[in-house]
Structures are given as C-alpha cells and as structure tokens.
C-alpha positions in Angstrom: 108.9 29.2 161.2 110.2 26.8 163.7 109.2 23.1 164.5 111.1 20.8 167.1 113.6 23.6 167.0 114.5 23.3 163.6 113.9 26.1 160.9 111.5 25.1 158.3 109.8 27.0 155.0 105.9 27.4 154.8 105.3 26.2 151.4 101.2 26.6 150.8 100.3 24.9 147.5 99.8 27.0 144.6 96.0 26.2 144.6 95.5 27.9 147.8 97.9 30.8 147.4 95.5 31.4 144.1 92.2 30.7 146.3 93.0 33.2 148.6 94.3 35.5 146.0 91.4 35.2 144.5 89.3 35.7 147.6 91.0 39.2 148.2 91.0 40.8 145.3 87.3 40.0 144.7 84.5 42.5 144.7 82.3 40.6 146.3 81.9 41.8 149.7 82.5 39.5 152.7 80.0 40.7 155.0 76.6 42.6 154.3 76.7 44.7 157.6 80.7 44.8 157.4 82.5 48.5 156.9 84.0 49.5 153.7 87.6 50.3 155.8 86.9 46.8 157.3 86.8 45.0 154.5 89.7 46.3 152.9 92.0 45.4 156.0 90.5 42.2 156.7 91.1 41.7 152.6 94.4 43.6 152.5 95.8 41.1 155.8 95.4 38.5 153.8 97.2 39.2 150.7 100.6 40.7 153.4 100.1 37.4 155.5 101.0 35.3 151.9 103.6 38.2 151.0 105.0 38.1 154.5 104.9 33.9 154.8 106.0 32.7 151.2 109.4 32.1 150.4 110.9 34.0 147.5 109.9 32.4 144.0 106.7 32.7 141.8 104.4 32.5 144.3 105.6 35.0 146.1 105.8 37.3 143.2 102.3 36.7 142.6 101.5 37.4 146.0 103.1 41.1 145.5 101.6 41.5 142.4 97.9 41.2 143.6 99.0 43.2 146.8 99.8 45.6 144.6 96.9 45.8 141.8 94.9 45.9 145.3 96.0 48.5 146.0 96.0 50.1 143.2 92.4 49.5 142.2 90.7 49.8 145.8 88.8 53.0 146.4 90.5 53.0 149.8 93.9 55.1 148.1 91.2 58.7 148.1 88.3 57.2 150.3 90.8 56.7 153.2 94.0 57.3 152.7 95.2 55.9 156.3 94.0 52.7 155.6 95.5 52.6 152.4 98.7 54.1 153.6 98.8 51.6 156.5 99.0 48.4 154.1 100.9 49.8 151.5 103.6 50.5 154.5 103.2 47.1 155.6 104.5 46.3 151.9 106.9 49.0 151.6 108.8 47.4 154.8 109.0 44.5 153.5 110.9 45.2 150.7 113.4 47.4 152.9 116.6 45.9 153.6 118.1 45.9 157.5 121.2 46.9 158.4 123.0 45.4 161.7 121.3 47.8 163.9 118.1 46.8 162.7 119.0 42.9 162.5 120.2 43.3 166.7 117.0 45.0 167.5 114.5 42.4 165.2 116.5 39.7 167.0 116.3 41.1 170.4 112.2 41.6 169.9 112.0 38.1 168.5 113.8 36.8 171.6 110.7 38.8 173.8 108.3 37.4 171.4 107.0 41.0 170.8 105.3 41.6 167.6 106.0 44.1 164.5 103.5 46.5 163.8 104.4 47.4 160.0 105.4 43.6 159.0 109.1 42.5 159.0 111.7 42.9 156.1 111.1 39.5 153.5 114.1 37.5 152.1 112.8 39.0 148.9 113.2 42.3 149.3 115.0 43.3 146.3 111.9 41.3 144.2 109.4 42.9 146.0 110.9 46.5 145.4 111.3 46.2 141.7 107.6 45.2 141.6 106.7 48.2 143.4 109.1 50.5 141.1 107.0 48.9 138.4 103.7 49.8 139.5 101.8 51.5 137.3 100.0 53.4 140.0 101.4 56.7 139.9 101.3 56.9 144.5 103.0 53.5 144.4 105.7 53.8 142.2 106.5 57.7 143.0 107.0 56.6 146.5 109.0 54.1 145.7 111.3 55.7 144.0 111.7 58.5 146.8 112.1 55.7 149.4 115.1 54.5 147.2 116.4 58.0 146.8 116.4 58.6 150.4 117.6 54.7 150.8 115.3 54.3 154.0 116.3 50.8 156.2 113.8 48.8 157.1 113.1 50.4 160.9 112.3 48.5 163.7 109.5 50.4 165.8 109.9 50.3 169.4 107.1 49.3 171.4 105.1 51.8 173.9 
C-alpha cells in the first residue's frame, strides 16, 4: 500500500484480525434471505482480503489457517464445487511464486491500475504452501502437492 508515495505495511491489530476471523468462520448466517453460495463468498472474501493484506508473521499464518479449515469444513467443497474451487484458487495463487515474466506483466497491470481476478502472489508464499501441503483435507493437500509437482508460477490472467 502506498501513502504520500511512500510504501507502507497494513498492520491490523491482532484483535481485529481474530474478530473477523471469528466472524468468517462462524455458522451463524449473515443474512436470513442471503444464498448459501453468497454467504460463503461474501465469508470466504474476507478471510483472502486478511491473507492477501497481512504481512508475513503470525497473523498471517493464522489468516491461512482459518482460510483453510474454511474450506475444509464448508459444505461448499460437494454442494458447489465452483465456488469452492474459485476461493481455494484465490489461495492457491497466492502461494505461487512469479517468475520475471510474470513480475513484468503484474507490474505493467499495476501501472493500468487493472485488477487480478484470482488474487496476487503474497510475500509469504513459501508459508502459505507448506500450510496448504499440511492440510488435512484430502482435495487441499492432493492438489497441492500436484501443483508442486508440476511447479505451476503464479500466472497473471490477461484481461478480456
């Protein structure tokens, strides 16, 4: 994040990145007349806005851990998988590392001020992957792995 032209961390304190933690991963629905697919995205943006904004450390690691029991514990993964598979992506990315060609075209998109659809590649990458690898959900893990196998770079989509 930028202020006056000078780069500067967002660093929430741990109170709030617990509070809305705790506000995701609750069962308690957020609106009687919302959708079930609606309130797992509006839930799931929350806990990849922390992952995507906190620097790497403890809070961040608990960030990935709630994404991730989210995941695993929301009916969403055989309800509907699309909606699942479009926040676990989100996740995935950001624990892909870029190479130069990837860096040029992030920069060059940044400079536009166009936005990324599937998240951008975190400064904790390798911490975020182990904690996927880890996951004791069987889809989360096994594609984890195969993503290392095939060691997949974080891509940069290109807009319509």
């Amino acid at each position: 994040m930028y202020r006056n032209g000078q780069p500067t961390a967002v660093a929430p304190d741990s109170s709030d990145v617990d509070d809305v933690i705790q506000y995701a991963v609750s069962l308690q629905p957020s609106a009687a007349d919302e959708c079930a697919v609606c309130e797992f995205e509006s839930k799931g943006a929350l806990l990849d806005a922390l992952v995507q904004l906190l620097q790497p450390g403890s809070e961040l690691e608990k960030a990935v851990y709630a994404e991730v029991d989210f995941l695993s514990l929301d009916d969403m993964q055989t309800n509907n998988p699309v909606a699942w598979l479009h926040l676990f992506k989100k996740l995935i990315n950001a624990s892909r590392t870029m190479n130069d060609q990837t860096r040029n075209a992030l920069t060059a998109r940044a400079m536009k001020g166009t936005l990324l659809p599937l998240g951008s590649p975190s400064a904790a990458a390798a911490e975020i992957r182990e904690i996927l690898r880890r996951s004791s959900d069987p889809i989360i893990s096994a594609y984890t792995l195969a993503d290392d196998l095939l060691h997949t770079p974080y891509r940069a989509y290109e807009p319509y």
